[in-house]
Structures are given as C-alpha cells and as structure tokens.
C-alpha positions as CSV (number, residue, x, y, z in Angstrom):
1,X,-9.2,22.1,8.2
2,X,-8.8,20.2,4.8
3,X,-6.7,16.6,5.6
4,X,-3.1,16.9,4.8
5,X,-1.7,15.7,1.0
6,X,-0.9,12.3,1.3
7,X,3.1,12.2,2.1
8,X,3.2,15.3,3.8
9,X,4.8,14.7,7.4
10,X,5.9,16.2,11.1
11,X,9.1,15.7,11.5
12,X,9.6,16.8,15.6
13,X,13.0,16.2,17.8
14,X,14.3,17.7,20.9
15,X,17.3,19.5,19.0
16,X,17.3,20.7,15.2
17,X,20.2,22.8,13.0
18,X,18.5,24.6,10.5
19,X,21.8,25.9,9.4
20,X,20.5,29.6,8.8
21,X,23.4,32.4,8.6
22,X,23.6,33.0,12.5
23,X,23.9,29.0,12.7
24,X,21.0,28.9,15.5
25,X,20.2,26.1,17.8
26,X,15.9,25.2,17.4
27,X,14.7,23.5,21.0
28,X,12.0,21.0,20.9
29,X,12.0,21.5,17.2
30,X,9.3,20.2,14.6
31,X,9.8,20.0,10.1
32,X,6.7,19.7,7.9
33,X,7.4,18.7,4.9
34,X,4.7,18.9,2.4
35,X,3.8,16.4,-0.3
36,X,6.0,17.8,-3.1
37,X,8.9,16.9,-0.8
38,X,9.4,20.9,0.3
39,X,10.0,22.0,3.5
40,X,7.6,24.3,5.2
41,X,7.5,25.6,9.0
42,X,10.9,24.8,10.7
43,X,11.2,26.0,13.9
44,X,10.0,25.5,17.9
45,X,7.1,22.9,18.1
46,X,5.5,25.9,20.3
47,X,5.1,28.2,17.5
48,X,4.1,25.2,14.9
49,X,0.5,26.1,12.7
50,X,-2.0,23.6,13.4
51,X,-1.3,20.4,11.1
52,X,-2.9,17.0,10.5
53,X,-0.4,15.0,9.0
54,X,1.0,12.3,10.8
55,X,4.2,13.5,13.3
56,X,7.0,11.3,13.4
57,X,8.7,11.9,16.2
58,X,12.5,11.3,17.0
59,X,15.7,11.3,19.5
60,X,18.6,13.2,18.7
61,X,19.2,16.0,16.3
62,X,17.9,17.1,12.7
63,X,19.9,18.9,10.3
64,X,19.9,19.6,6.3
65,X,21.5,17.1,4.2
66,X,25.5,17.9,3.5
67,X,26.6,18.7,0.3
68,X,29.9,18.0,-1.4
69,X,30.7,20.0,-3.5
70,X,33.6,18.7,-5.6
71,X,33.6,14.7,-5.7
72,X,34.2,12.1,-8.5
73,X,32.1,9.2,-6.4
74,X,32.9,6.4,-9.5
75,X,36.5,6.2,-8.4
76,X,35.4,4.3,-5.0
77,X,36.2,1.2,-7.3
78,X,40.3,3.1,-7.5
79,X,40.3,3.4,-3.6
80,X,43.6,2.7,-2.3
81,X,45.9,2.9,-5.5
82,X,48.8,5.1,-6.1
83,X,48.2,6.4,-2.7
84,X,52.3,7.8,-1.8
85,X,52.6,9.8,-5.2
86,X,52.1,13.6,-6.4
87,X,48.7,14.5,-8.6
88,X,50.4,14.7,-11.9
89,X,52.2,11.1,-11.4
90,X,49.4,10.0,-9.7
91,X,47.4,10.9,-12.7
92,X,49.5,10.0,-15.3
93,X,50.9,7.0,-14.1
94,X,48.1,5.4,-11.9
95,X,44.7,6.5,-12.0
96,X,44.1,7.6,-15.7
97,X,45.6,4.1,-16.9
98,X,42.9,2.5,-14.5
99,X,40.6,4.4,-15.5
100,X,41.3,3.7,-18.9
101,X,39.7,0.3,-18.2
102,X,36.3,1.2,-16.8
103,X,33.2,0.8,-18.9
104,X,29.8,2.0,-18.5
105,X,28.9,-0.8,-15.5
106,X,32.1,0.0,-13.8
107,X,31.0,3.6,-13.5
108,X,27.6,2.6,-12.1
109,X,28.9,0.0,-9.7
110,X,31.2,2.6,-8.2
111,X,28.9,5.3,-8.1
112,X,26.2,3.3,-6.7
113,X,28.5,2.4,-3.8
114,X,29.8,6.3,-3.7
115,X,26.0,7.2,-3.1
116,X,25.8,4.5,-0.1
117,X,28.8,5.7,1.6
118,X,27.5,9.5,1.5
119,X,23.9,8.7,2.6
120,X,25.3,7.1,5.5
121,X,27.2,10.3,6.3
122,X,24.4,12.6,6.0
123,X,25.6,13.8,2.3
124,X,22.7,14.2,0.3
125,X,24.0,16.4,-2.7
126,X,27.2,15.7,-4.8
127,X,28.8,17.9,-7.4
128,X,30.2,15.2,-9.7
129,X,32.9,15.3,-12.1
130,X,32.8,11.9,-14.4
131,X,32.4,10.3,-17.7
132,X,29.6,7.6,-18.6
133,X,26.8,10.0,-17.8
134,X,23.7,7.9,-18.0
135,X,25.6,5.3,-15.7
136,X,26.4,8.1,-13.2
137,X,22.3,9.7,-13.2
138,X,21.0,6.1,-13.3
139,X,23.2,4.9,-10.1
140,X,22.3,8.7,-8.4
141,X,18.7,7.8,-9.0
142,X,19.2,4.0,-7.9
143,X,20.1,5.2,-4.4
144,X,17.7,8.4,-4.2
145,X,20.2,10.5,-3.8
146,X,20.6,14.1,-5.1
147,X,23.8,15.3,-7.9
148,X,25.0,17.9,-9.7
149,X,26.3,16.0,-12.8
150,X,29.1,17.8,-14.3
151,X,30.1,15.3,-17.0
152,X,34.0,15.9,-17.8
153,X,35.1,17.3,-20.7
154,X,38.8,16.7,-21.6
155,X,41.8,16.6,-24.0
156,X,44.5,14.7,-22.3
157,X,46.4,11.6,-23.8
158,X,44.3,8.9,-24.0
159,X,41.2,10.4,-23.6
160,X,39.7,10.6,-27.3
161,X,38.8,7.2,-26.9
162,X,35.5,9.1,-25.3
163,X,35.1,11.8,-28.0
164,X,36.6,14.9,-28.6
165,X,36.2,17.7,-26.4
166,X,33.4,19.4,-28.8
167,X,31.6,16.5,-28.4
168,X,32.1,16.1,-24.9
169,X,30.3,19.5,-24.8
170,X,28.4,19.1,-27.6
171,X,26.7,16.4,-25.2
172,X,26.0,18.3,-22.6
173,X,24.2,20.7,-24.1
174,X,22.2,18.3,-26.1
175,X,21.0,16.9,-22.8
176,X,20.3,20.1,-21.2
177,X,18.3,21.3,-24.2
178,X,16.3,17.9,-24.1
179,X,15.6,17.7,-20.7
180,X,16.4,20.9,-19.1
181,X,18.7,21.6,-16.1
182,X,17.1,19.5,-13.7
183,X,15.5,16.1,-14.2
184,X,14.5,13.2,-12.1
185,X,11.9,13.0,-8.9
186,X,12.3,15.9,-7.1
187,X,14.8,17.4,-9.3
188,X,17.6,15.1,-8.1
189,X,19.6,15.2,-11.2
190,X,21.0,18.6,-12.3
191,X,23.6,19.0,-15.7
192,X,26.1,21.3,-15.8
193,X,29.9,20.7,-17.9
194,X,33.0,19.5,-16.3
195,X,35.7,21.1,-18.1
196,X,38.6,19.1,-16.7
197,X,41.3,22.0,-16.0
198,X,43.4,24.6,-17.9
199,X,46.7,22.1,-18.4
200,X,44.2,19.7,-20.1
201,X,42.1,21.3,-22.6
202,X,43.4,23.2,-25.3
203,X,42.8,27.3,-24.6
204,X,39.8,27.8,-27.0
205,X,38.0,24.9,-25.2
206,X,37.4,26.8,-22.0
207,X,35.6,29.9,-23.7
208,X,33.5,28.0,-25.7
209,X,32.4,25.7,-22.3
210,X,32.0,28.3,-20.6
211,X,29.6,30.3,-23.6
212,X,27.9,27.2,-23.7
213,X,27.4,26.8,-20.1
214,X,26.4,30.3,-19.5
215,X,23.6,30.1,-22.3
216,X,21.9,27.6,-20.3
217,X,22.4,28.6,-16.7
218,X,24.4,25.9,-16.2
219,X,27.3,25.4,-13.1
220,X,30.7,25.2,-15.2
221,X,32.9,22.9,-12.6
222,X,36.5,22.7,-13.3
223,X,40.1,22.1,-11.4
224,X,41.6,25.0,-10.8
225,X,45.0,25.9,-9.2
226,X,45.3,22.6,-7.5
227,X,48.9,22.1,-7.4
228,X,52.2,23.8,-8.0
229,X,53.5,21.6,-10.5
230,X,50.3,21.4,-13.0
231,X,49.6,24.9,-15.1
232,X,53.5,26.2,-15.3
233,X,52.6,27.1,-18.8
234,X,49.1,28.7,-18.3
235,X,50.8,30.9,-15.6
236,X,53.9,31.2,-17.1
237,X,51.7,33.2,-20.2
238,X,49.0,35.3,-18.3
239,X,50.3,34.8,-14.3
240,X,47.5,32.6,-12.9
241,X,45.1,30.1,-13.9
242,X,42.5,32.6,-12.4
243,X,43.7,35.2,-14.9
244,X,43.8,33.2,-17.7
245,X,40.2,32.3,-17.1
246,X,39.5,35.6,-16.9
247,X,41.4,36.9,-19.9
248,X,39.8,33.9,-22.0
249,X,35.9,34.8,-20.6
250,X,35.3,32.0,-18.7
251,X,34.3,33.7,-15.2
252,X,30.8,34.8,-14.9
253,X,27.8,33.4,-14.7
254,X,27.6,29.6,-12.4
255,X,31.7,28.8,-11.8
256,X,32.6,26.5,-9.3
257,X,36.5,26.4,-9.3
258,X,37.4,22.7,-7.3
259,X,40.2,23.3,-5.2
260,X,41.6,26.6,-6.0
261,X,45.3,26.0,-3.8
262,X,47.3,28.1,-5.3
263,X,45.7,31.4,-5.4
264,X,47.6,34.9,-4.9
265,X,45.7,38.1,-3.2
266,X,44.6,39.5,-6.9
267,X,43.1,35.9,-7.8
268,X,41.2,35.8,-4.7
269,X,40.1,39.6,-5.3
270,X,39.4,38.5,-9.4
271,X,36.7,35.5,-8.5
272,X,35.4,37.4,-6.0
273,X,34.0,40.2,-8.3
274,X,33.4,37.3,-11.0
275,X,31.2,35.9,-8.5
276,X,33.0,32.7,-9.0
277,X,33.2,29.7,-5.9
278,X,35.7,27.7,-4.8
279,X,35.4,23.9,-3.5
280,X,37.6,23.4,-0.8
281,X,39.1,19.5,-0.7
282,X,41.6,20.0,2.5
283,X,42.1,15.9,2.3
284,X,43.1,15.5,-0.9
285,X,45.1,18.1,-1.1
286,X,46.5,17.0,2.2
287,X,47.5,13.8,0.8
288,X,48.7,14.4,-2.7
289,X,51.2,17.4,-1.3
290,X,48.7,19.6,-3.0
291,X,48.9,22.4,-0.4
292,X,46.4,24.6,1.6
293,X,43.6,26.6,0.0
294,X,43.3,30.1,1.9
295,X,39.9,29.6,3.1
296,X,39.8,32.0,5.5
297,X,40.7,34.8,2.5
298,X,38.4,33.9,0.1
299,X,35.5,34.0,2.9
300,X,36.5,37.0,3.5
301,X,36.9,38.4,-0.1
302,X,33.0,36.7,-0.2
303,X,33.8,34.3,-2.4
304,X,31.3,31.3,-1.5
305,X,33.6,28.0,-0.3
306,X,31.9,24.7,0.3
307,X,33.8,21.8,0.7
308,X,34.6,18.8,-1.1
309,X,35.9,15.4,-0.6
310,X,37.0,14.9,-4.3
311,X,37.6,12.0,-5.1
312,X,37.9,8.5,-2.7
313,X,40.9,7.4,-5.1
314,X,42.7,10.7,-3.4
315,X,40.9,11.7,-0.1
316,X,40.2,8.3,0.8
317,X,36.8,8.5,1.4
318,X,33.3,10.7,0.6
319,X,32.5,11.4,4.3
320,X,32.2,15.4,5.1
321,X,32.5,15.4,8.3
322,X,36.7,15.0,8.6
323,X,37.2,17.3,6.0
324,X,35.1,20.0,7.6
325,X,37.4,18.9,10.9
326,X,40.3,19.2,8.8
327,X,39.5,22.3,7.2
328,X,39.1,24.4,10.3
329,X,42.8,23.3,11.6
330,X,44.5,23.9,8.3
331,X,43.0,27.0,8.6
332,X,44.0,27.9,11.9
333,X,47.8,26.5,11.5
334,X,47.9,29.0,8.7
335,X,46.8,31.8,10.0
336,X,48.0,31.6,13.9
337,X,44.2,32.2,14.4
338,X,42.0,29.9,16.6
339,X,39.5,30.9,15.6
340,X,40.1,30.8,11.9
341,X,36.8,29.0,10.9
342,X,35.2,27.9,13.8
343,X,32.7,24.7,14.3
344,X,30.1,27.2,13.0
345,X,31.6,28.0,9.8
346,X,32.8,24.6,8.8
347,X,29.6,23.2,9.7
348,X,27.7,26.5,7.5
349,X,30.4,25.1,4.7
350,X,29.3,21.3,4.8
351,X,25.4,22.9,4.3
352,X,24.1,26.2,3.6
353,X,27.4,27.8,2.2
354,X,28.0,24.7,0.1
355,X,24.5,24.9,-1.4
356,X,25.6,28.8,-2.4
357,X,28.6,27.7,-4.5
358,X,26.9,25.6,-6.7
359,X,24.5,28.7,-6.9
360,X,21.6,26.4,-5.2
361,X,19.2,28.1,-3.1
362,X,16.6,25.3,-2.7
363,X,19.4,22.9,-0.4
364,X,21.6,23.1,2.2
365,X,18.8,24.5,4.5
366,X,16.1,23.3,7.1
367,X,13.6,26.6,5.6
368,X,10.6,27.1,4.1
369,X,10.6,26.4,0.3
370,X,13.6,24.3,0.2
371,X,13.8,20.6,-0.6
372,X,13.5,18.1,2.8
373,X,16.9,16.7,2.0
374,X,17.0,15.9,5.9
375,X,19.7,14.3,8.0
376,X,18.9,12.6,11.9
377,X,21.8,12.1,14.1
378,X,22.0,10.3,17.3
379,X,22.4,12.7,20.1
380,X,23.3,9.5,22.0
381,X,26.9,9.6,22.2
382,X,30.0,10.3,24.2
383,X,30.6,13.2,21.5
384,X,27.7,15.1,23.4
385,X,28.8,16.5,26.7
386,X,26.9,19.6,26.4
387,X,24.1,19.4,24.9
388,X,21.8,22.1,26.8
389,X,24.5,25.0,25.5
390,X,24.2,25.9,22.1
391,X,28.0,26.9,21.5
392,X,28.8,23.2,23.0
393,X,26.5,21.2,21.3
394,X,27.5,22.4,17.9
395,X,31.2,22.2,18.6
396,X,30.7,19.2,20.0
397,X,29.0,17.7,16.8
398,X,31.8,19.4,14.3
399,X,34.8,18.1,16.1
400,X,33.9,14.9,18.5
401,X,31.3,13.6,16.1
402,X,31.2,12.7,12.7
403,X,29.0,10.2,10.3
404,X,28.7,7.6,12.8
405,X,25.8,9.6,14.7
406,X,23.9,9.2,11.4
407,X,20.7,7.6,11.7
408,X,18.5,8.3,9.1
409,X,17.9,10.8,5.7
410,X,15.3,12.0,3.9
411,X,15.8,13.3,0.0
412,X,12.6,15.4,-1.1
413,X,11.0,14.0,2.4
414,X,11.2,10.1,1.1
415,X,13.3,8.5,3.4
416,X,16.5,7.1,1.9
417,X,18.4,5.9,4.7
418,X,16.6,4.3,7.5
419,X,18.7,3.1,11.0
420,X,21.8,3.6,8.9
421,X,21.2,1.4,6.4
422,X,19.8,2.9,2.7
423,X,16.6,1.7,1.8
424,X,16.5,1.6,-1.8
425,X,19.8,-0.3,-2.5
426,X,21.4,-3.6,-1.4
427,X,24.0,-2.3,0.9
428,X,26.2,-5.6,0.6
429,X,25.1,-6.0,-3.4
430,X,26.9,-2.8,-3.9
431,X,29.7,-3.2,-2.1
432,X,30.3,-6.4,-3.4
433,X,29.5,-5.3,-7.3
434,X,31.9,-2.2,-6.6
435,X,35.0,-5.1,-5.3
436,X,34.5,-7.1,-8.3
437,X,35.6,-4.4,-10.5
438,X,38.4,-3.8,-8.4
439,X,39.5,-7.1,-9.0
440,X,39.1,-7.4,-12.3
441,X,41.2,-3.9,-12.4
442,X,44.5,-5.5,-10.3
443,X,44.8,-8.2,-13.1
C-alpha cells in the first residue's frame, strides 16, 4: 500500500451527521479527506478501507460546514443601528446613509470580522451580497473561509457614486471571464451578480443580469418579495415580483430569490417550475415587521430553501443556528402543524438543502467527492440528554444547542478554526479594526 498524499487525514469521532436526505445518525464514525481537501469514505469506522494517513481522533460530533445562504457579512461594522424601524426607513434613512461612508478598508474590516463570527458557528459558506469586491474575496480568503460573492448591482439614490448599474454588471462578468466562476485555494471564492431587487433597478436591468448571468452559469442573487410596502408598483403592473421576473426572463438558469415573504400559491407554483430557490431569513424578517416566508409551501412545491441570516445590521447576528430554531416555530405557528419543519429539516436547511439553492453540489455534505468543509461540536453539554437515540440527539442539537458546542472547522480539510478560536486571523485584531470603523461612522 502506497503512503498517503501528504495532508490527507482520518478524521474519527464517536457520533458524525453526514447530512444525507434521510438525515442519518453514523456511530463510531471516521472522514478521510484526501489531499486536494475532498472528502472520501464517510461512514462507520467498521466498514473504513485500510488507510495510512494519520487519524485524528476527536470527542463529540462531526458535521458539514453550514451554509448561509443570503448574508451581507460587511455590515457587522452597522450592527445595532436603526434597529426599531421598517426596511424601507431603515434603508433609506439609516443604513444606506451609513453606508454611504464605507470605503474599501471598511468593507474588509467588517467582512473579516463577519467571517470570524461564522467560523465560530460552524458556517463555512456565505452567499454574499456587497460592494467593494476585491475587499470582500480578499477578507474571505484572509480567514479561509468559503463565499459565494454576488457583488450588488443597483440603481437607487445615491448609489452612482459606485458606477452605473451596466458597469456594476459589466464587472462582473469581466471578472468571471478572467478568472472563471470559482477562484482561490480550494475554490473558496465563487462570482455570481447581485442584482439588488425589482424596486431598485430600472426594469431592463434585470433581463440583461440575468442574460448575463445565465451565459456564464452564474447564481443571479436578488431580494425578492421581502416586504409589503417595497414593490407596490412592480405588482401593481404584472401582480407579483415573481411574475414580473418571469414576464421580463429573469427565472431560469442559477436564481436564488433572498427572502421571498410575500409570495401567493401561483408564485410559489411559478419558481418552482423555474427551478428557482428561495433564502429563507426568519430573523430579519422577524425584526424589520417583514413577515413570514411560507417555508413549509415552497418545500413542498420543491422549491429548494436554505436559510439565511442576511445581514447583522438587521438579524443581529451571522449565527445559523437561531434562525434554523426560529424557522421551524414560525413555521409551525403558521400552519397549526408541529411538525411543520422538524429538527431534521431545519438542520438539512442549514446544510445539504442550503448547498442545493445556490445549485452547489460539492458542499453542504459529509460524502465522497465533496469539499471537507467540516464542523466538530462538543457533545459535552447539558444540550445532550440523549445522545444514544438518534431522533434525540439531533433534536437535541437543533433546538438546545447552538454555536457554542463549536469546537473546531475544517475548509477544504485545512483547519480554520481550532478550540474555537480561527487560526488564520487575529481574533481580537479584527474585532477591534471592525469597532474602529464604527466609531469613526457615529461621528
């Protein structure tokens, strides 16, 4: 037998999620992961091929990294502001003024610390939605993360100071063309266009994204049906945002609709054959009187629906773990249903089905061929009170649990986080970097 590649690594604890569709329970479980950073065998230690490469072995529980699917990590510099209002006065009044202020440092600063606070909860993929683009991949790479980078593309006052929206776009594709989709070890940095929403672009902008977008097999990543209050016009001329996207050509091909609140029956049936996603952000929405996706319709329409914690200027935070929490009780008060989305399905949402919205089948997964984005968490807690059942253990994870039992992550099998703490970045540096601009931004 030939010596391993140099990297490759065992990874073996007593309990490990792989996060396949029937969300199974692997005991006394064991991950290769091969030198490329791919996973290979996953599964009992008992059926494990013969291996030579070194076996780390661990307490607790081993899971695929999460992935958030709609976030715009930056704003972790705009936590806390113009937290009691609506989106559109939010927006207009607070956070695009603010933002108005950020340069290219600012942006890196707040990402860097977005990536920090993710790692630590187990997130290992972000879809982002920003502007600055090179500060955004440069802070993703800092921190060894893993993002979707959807740079925005918008028309709303104030805005030009960054460019039209044609060369917003225009932008984009240059990059893709250059480069390619994915760039960066291990692929961590994929492009795709931002497109901010229908009630700030003009109407031939978001055929011409989306033409764009779909020449290059890129994820198009817009705001769609959030609030009540936001697309009265777009509605009032073709009766939904989801129709108006469809009337104008933008569904089909890689669309990942953030939000997607207010949404009758025929929209959900419309993105459903257009083999468009939807984002769910239950906190956000929560907290800017946004209203309740219907989760529990578009899953069973088959539209994919991984969640989001957009922004930490809105949600507060980037952790995963309350909005998966929060998701399954919305879903349940709606419906009258307890069991609505159960532990299963919001912990499939945070993972596997999150992957499948942004049309990624290499994440989201502990199986053979994917990337070892790999999450360890502490089985060591008073969350665990049944650990031997499989039902038990995995409720008791989704809704006792939560980013404190993180431990340690792996992106592309290099470790990333170590004992809570990332291993690539100054924890304190970046916090501190992130609170200057925050202060500079109150004068």
């Amino acid at each position: 037998m030939s010596p391993p590649p140099a990297g490759a690594v065992r990874l073996a604890a007593p309990v490990a999620l792989p996060c396949d569709p029937d969300c199974s329970v692997l005991r006394d479980a064991v991950i290769d992961v091969d030198a490329a950073g791919r996973l290979g065998y996953c599964g009992p230690r008992a059926g494990a091929p013969t291996s030579d490469a070194p076996v780390r072995e661990l307490p607790g529980l081993l899971l695929p990294g999460l992935v958030n699917a709609h976030c715009h990590s930056p704003m972790t510099v705009l936590r806390g502001i113009g937290g009691d209002l609506p989106l559109l006065r939010w927006l207009y009044e607070v956070i695009w003024p603010a933002e108005s202020r950020l340069d290219a440092a600012d942006v890196h600063a707040g990402m860097l610390l977005g990536c920090v606070e993710m790692l630590r909860s187990g997130v290992t993929t972000s879809v982002e939605m920003y502007f600055f683009t090179d500060a955004v991949i440069d802070a993703v790479l800092a921190a060894g993360s893993r993002a979707v980078v959807t740079p925005g593309i918008i028309a709303a006052p104030g805005w030009d100071r960054l460019g039209t929206w044609e060369q917003m776009r225009d932008d984009v594709s240059a990059r893709i063309d250059a480069g390619g989709l994915r760039s960066g070890p291990a692929e961590r940095i994929e492009l795709g266009y931002g497109p901010h929403a229908a009630y700030t672009l003009p109407e031939v902008a978001l055929p011409s994204v989306a033409e764009h977008a779909r020449a290059r097999g890129a994820l198009l990543h817009m705001h769609v049906a959030e609030s009540a209050g936001e697309d009265l016009e777009q509605r009032a001329r073709f009766g939904s945002v989801p129709a108006m996207l469809d009337q104008l050509g933008v569904l089909g091909g890689r669309v990942l609709a953030a939000h997607g609140v207010q949404l009758s029956t025929s929209d959900i049936a419309l993105l459903a054959r257009a083999g468009a996603a939807v984002a769910h952000c239950p906190g956000s929405n929560a907290k800017l009187a946004a209203g309740v996706a219907p989760v529990a319709k578009l899953r069973a329409a088959g539209v994919p629906v991984g969640l989001g914690t957009d922004g930490p200027a809105s949600s507060d935070d980037l952790d995963l773990w309350p909005q998966a929490r929060l998701a399954a009780l919305l879903a349940r008060l709606g419906s009258g249903d307890a069991a609505a989305l159960t532990a299963a399905d919001v912990l499939l949402m945070a993972t596997r089905d999150g992957a499948a919205a942004i049309g990624r089948d290499d994440l989201g997964a502990l199986e053979p061929g994917r990337w070892a984005d790999v999450v360890h968490l502490d089985l060591d807690d008073p969350a665990f009170v049944g650990i031997d059942d499989d039902a038990q253990l995995i409720s008791n994870l989704v809704w006792a649990g939560g980013s404190r039992l993180v431990r340690d992550v792996w992106v592309a099998g290099e470790p990333v986080l170590a004992d809570g703490e990332p291993t690539r970045v100054d924890r304190t540096a970046a916090q501190a970097a992130a609170r200057a601009v925050a202060a500079r931004l109150r004068t």
